[in-house]
C-alpha positions in Angstrom: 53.1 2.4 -17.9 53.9 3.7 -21.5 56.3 0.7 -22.0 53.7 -2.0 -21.2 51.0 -0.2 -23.5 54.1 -0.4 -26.8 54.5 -3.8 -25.8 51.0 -4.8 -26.0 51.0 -3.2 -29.1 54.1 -4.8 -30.7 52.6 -8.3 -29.5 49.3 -7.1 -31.4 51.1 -6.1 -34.5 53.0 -9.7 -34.3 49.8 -12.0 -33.6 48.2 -10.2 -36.4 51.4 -10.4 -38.8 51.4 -14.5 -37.8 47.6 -14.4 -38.6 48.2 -12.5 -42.0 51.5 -14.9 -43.2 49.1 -18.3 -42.3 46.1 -17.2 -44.2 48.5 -16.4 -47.4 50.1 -19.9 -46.9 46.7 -21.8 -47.0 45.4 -19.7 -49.8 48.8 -20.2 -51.8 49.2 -24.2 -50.9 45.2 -24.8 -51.2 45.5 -23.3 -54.7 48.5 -25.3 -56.1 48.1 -28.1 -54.7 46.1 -31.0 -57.3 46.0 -34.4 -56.9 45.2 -36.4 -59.7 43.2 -39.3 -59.5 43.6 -41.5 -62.5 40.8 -42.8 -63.8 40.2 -45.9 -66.1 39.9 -44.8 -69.6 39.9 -46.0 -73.1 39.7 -43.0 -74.9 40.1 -39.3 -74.0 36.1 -38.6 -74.2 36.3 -41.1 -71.0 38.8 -39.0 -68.7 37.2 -36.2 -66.6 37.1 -33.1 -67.4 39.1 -30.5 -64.7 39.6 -27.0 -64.4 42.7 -25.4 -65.7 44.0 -29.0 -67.0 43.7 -31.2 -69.5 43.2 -34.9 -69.6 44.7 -37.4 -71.9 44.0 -41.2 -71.6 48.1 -42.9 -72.1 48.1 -46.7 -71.2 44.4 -47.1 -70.2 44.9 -44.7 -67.3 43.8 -40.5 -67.4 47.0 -38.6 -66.9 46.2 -34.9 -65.8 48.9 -32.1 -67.3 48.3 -28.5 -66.0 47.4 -26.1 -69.2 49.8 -23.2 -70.7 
């Protein structure tokens, strides 16, 4: 009886580990993952301004660098 009681615990303890490890991995991916979607520009004033990067306009096309 005691041994099926651990192992329900351990399989607890692992489903909830599992749980813990997939909900960093979204955060972590959602977080770095940016895809920039070039925009027609002719100046920089034209380009979109984003969050933690900054937009230049090179070859009539916005080109998104992540800031320092």
């Amino acid at each position: 009886m005691q041994r099926a009681k651990n192992m329900a615990e351990t399989l607890k303890f692992v489903y909830v580990l599992i749980l813990f490890i997939s909900i960093l991995f979204v955060v972590i991916v959602c977080d770095s993952s940016y895809i920039p979607i070039s925009h027609p520009c002719t100046t920089v004033k034209d380009c979109p301004e984003v969050k933690n990067y900054k937009s230049r306009c090179l070859k009539g096309l916005c080109i998104s660098g992540r800031l320092r």
